[in-house]
C-alpha positions as CSV (number, residue, x, y, z in Angstrom):
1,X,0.0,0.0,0.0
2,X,2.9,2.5,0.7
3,X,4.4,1.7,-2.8
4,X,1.0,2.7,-3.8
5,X,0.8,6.0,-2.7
6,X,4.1,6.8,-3.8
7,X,3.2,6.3,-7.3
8,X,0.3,8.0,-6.7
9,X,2.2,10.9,-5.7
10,X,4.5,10.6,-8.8
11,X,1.4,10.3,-10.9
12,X,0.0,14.2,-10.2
13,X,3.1,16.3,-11.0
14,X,3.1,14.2,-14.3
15,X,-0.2,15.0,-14.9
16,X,0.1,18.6,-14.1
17,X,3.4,18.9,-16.5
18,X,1.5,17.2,-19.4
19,X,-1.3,20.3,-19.0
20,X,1.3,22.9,-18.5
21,X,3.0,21.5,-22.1
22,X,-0.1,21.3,-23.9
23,X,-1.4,24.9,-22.7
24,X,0.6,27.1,-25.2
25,X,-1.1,25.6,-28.2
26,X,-4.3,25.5,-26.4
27,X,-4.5,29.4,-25.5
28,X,-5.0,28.6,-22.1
29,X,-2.7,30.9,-20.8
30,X,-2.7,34.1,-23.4
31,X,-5.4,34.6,-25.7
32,X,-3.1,33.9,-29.4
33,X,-0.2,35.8,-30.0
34,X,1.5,39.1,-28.7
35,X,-0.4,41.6,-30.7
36,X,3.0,44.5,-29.1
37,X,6.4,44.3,-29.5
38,X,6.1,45.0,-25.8
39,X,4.3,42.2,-25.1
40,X,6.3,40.0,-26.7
41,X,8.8,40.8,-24.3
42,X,6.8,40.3,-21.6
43,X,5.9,36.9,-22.6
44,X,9.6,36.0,-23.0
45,X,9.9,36.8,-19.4
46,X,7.0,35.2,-18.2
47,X,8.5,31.8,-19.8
48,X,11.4,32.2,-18.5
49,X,9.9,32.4,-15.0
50,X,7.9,29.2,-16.3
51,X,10.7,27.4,-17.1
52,X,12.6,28.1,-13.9
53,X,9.6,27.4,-11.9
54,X,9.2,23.6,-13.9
55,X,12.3,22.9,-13.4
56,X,12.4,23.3,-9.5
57,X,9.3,21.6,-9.6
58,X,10.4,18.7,-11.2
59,X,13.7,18.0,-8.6
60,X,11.3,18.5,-6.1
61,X,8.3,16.0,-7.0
62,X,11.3,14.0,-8.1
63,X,13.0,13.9,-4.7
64,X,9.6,13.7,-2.7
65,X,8.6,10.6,-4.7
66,X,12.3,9.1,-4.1
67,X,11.4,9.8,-0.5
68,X,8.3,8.1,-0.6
69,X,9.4,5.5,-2.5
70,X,12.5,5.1,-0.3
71,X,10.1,5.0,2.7
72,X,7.8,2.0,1.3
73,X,10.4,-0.4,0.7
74,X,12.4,0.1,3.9
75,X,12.5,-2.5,6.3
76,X,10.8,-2.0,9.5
77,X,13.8,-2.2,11.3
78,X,16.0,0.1,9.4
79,X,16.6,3.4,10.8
80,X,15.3,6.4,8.9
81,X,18.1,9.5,7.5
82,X,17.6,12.9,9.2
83,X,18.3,15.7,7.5
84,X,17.0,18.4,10.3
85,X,19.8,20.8,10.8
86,X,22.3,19.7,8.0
87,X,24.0,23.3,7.7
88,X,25.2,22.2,4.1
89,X,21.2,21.9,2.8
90,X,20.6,25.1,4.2
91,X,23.0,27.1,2.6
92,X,22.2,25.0,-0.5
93,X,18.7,26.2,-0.6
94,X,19.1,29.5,0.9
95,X,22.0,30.3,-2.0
96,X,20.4,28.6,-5.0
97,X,16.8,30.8,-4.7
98,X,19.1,33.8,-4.1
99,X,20.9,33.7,-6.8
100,X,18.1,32.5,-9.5
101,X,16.0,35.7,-7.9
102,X,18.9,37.9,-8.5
103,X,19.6,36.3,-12.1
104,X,16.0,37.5,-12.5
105,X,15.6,40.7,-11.2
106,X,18.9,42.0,-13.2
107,X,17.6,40.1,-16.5
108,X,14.2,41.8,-17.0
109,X,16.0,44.8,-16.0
110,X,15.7,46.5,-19.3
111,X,12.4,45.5,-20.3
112,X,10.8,47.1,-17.1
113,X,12.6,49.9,-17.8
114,X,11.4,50.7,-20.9
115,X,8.0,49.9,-20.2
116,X,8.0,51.8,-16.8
117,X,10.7,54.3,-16.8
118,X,9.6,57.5,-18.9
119,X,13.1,58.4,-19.5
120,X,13.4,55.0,-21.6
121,X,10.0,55.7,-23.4
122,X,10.5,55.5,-27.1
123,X,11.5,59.8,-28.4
124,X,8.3,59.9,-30.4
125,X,6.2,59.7,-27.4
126,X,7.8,62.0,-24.9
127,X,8.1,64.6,-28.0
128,X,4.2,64.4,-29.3
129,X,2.6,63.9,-26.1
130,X,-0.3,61.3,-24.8
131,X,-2.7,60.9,-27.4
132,X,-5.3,60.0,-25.1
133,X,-6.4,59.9,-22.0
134,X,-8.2,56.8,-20.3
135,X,-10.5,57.2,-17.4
136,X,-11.4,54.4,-15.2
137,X,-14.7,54.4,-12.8
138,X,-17.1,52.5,-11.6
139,X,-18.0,51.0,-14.5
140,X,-16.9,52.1,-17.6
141,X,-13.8,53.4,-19.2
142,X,-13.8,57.1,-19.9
143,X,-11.6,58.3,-23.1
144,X,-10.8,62.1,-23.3
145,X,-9.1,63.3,-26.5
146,X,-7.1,66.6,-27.3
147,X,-8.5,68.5,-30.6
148,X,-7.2,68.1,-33.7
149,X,-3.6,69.5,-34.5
150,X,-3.4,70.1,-30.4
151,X,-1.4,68.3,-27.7
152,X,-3.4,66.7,-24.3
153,X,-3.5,68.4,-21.2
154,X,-3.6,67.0,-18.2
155,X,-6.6,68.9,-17.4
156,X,-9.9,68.8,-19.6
157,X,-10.2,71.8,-22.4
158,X,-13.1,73.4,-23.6
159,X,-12.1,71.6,-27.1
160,X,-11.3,67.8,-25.5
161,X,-13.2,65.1,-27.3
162,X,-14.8,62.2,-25.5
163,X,-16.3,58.9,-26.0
164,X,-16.4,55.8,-23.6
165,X,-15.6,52.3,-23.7
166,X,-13.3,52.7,-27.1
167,X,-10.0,54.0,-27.5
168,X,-8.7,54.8,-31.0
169,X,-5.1,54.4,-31.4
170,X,-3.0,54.7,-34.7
171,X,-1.1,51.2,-35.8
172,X,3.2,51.8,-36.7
173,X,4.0,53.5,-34.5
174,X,4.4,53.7,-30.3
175,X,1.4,55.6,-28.7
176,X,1.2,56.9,-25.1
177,X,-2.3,57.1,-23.2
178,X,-2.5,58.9,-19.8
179,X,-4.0,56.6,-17.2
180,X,-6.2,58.0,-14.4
181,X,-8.8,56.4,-11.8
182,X,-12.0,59.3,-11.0
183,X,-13.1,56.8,-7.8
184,X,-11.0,53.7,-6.8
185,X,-7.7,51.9,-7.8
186,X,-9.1,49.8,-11.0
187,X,-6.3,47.9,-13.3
188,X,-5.5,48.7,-17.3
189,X,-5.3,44.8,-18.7
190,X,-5.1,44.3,-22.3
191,X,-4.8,40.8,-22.9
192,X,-3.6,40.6,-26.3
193,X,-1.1,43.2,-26.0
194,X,0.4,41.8,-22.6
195,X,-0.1,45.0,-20.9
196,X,-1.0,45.9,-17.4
197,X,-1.0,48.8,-15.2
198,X,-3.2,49.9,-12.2
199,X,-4.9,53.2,-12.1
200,X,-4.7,54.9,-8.7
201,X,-6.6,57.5,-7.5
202,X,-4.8,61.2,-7.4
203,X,-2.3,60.0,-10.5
204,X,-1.7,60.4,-13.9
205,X,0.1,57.3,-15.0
206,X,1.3,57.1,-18.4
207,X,1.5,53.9,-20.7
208,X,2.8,53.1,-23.9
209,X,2.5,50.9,-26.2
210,X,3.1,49.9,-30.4
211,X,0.2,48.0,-31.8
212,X,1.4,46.9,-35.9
213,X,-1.8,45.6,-37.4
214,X,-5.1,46.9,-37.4
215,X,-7.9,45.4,-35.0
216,X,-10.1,45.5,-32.1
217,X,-8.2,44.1,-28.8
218,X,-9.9,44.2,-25.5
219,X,-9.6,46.1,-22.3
220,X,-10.6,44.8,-18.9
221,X,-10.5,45.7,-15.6
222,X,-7.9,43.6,-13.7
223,X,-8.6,44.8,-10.2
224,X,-11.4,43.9,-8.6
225,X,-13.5,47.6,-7.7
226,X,-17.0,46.6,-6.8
227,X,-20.1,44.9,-7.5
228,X,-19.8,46.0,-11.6
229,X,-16.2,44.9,-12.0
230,X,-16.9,41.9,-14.1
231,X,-18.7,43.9,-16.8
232,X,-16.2,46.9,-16.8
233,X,-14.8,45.8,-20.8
234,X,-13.9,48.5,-23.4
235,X,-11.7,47.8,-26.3
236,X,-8.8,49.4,-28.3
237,X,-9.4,50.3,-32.0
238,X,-6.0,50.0,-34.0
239,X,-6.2,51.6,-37.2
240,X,-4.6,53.1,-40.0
241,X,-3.0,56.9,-39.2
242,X,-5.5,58.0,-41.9
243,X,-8.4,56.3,-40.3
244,X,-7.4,57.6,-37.2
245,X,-7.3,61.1,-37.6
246,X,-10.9,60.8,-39.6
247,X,-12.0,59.5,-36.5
248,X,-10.6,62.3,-34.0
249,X,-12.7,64.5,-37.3
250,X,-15.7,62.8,-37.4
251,X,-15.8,62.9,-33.2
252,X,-15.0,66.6,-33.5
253,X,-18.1,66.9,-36.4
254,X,-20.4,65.1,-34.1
255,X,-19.7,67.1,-30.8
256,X,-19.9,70.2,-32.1
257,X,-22.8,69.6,-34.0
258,X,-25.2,72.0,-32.7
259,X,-28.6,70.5,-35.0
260,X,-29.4,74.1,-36.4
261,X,-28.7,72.7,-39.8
262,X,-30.4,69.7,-39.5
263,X,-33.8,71.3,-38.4
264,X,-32.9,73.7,-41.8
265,X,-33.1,70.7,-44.0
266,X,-36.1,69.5,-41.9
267,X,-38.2,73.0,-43.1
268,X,-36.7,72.4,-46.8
């Protein structure tokens, strides 16, 4: 019966492997492909973490079922092995997670750093500005654009176009959205692109990004900020620089549309 239980114990972590190797192709971690540059460095990162993580799981299910399987086919009388207070085993695991953590922390270095650091933002965004702004509340996602030919301020203008629960972004090129909460601390998650940041309350956060092909990719709320949290979706609009300034147009058109001359053509 011990024998038993050790290959049961065997059996789960080879189970569990099999699931992690399959996932990938399945989409049950990410949702397809990077759809960001960025994110594709993200992803890179988050194997590598996966990788490191399998293979520490693997020595360790591997020595717990050489334990167990050490155990069952022990004679009664044979005296078991201590290892409680070997100092050698605990420098061994006290060194080896210190040094994979550091080995981490320096190697993502640079990604984080361009992602987070505005300094290391790509020139074209710190030159031209945000080119939107994205409000989070309870339980939508508020988008606030400057006018045509102007830069955004960090403050709402007479001018500012709005819309909600669609931001319109050009494709080629990086683009840099301000973040901002008007209640409590939601989270920025776009999926496809890899990207997450939270929005706290009383800052501006900005995020950048480079989307290359044209699409719809989805924005949700990663933090959870109330009873409405689960329906708190929006999505990003990647588009063609053409089509994206005759949208910022045709939002300008419709704002400003006062329907004088509509009730003209009405009486005609």
């Amino acid at each position: 019966m011990k024998k038993f239980w050790a290959l049961f114990f065997y059996f789960w972590p080879i189970v569990a492997l099999y699931f992690c190797w399959i996932a990938p192709e399945s989409n049950w971690w990410f949702p397809g492909e990077a759809m960001s540059p960025m994110g594709v460095r993200i992803e890179s990162l988050f194997y590598l973490i996966l990788w490191i993580v399998a293979i520490v799981f693997i020595g360790t299910q591997a020595a717990l079922g050489y334990a167990l399987w050490k155990s069952a086919a022990r004679d009664e009388g044979q005296k078991a092995w201590y290892s409680h207070g070997s100092h050698s085993l605990e420098l061994i695991w006290t060194i080896v997670p210190a040094f994979v953590l550091v080995f981490i922390a320096l190697y993502q270095m640079d990604v984080w750093a361009e992602y987070r650091v505005q300094s290391f933002y790509p020139d074209s965004t710190r030159e031209e500005g945000s080119v939107a702004e994205l409000a989070a509340r309870q339980f939508e996602w508020r988008i606030r654009y400057p006018a045509p030919g102007k830069k955004l301020s960090d403050e709402p203008e007479s001018d500012d176009l709005y819309w909600v629960n669609e931001l319109h972004v050009p494709t080629g090129r990086p683009v840099k959205i301000n973040l901002r909460t008007q209640d409590v601390q939601h989270a920025f998650f776009s999926p496809q692109l890899r990207l997450k940041q939270d929005a706290v309350p009383g800052l501006i956060i900005p995020v950048w990004f480079e989307i290359p092909e044209a699409g719809e990719y989805d924005i949700v709320c990663a933090e959870l900020c109330g009873w409405g949290h689960y329906k708190m979706r929006a999505k990003i609009v990647a588009e063609s620089e053409a089509a994206y300034k005759a949208y910022l147009n045709r939002l300008q058109d419709e704002q400003n549309e006062d329907g004088y001359k509509a009730a003209e053509e009405e009486t005609n």
